[in-house]
C-alpha positions in Angstrom: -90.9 68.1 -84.1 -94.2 67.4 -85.6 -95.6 68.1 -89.1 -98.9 67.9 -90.7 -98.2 68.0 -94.3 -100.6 68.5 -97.0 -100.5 68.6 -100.8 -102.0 72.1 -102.3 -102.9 73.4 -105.4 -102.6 76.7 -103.9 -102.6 77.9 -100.0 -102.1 81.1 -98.2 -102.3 82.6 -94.8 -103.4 86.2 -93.5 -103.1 87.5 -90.6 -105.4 91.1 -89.7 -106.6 91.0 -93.3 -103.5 90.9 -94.8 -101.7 88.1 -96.8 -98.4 87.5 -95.5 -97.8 84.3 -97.4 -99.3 82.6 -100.9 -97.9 79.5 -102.6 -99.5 78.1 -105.7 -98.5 74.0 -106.4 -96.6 72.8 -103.0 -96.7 71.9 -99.8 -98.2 73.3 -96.6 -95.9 72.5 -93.8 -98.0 72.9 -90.0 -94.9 72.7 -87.7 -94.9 71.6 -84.0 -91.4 72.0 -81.9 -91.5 70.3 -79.2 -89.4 70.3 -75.6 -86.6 68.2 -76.5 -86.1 69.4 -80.2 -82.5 69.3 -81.2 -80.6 71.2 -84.4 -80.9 67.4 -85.7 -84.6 67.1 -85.8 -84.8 70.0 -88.6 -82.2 69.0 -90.5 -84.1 65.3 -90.8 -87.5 67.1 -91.2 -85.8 69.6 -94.0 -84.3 66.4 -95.7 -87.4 64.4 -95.9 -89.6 67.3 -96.9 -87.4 67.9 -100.1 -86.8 64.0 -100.9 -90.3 63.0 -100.0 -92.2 61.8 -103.5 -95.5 62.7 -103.5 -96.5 64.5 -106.4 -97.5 62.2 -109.2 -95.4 61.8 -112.5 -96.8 61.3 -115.5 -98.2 57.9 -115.1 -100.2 59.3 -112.3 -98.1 57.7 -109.3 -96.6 59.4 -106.2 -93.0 59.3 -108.0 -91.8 63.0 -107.5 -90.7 65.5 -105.1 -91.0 68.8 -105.0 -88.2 70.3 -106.3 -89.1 67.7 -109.2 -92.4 69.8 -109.7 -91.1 73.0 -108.8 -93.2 73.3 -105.9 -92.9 76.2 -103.2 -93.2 75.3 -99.1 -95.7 77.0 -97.2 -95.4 77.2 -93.6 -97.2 77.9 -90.4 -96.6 77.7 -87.0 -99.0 75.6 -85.1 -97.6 74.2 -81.6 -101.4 72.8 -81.3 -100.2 69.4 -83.0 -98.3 68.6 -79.4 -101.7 68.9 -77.6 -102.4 65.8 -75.6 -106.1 65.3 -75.2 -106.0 61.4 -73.6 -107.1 62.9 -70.4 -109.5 65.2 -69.0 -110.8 67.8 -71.0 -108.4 70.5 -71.8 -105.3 69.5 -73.9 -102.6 69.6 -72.2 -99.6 71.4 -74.1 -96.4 70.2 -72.1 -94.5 68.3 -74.7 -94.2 71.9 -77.1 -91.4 74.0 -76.6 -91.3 77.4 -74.9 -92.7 80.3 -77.2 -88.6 81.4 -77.5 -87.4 78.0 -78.5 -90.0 77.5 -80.4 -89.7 80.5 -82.6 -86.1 80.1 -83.0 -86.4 76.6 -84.4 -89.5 78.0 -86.5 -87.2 80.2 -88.5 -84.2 77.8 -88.1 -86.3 75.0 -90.0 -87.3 78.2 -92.7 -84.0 79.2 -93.6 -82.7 75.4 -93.5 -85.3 74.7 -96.6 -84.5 78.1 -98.4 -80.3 77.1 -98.0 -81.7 73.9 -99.5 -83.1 76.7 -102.7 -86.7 75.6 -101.8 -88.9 78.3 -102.7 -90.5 79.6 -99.0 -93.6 81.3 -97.6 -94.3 81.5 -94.2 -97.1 82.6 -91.6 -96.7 84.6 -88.9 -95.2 83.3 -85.9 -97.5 83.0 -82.3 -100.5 85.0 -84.6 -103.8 84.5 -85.2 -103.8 83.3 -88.7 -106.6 82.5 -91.5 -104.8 79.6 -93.7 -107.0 78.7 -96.8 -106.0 75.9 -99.1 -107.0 74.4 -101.8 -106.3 70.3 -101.2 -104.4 68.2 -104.2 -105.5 65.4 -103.6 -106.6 65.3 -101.0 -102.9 64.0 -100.0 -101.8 64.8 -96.2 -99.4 62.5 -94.0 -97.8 63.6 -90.4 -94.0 63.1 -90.3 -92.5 63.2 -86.9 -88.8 63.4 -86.1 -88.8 61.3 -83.7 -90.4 57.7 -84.1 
């Protein structure tokens, strides 16, 4: 699995003019699953995700994680972050999983960090979505579950 995670004030996502999902302070999670993606791969993802301290404490430094804050998890669907573009022209998408796998471990990795009582909004899965943000920071790191 891949991540793109980014810091946000606020973020949401529509899809045919309609929000499906808003978060104010938090984290919006892009998520990749790729081929060989196993049950372990979210539940190191999930882990990190709610451990990771990147929200500043009072003194201003990356000391805090989100449930520290009381932060709420966007996230989106985007199998995208498995394109390889080293050759020719056209990424080539071979490492993501199948749209079925892929869905599955989508909602898999959701309810994971909702059993975990993280607070969880989500885009639509395999649509065409607006997501508009508002960067804290800007802070945004990609996390990988495997190295």
């Amino acid at each position: 699995m891949r991540i793109v995670l980014q810091r946000v004030k606020e973020a949401s996502v529509t899809v045919g003019g309609q929000v499906v999902g808003r978060i104010g302070k938090g984290l919006l999670v892009f998520l990749a699953v790729a081929k060989e993606d196993t049950a372990d791969d979210i539940n190191y993802l999930v882990r990190k995700l709610i451990e990771l301290r990147i929200f500043e404490d009072a003194q201003g430094k990356m000391n805090c994680s989100i449930t520290e804050v009381g932060g709420e998890f966007l996230v989106v669907s985007q199998f995208t972050l498995l394109g390889a573009c080293e050759k020719g022209r056209r990424p080539s998408f071979d490492a993501a999983a199948d749209p079925q796998k892929g869905e599955e471990f989508y909602n898999a990795f959701v309810d994971a960090l909702k059993s975990a009582g993280q607070k969880v909004q989500t885009g639509q899965f395999r649509a065409m979505m607006d997501v508009a943000l508002i960067n804290d920071g800007p802070v945004t790191f990609i996390l990988e579950s495997r190295g």
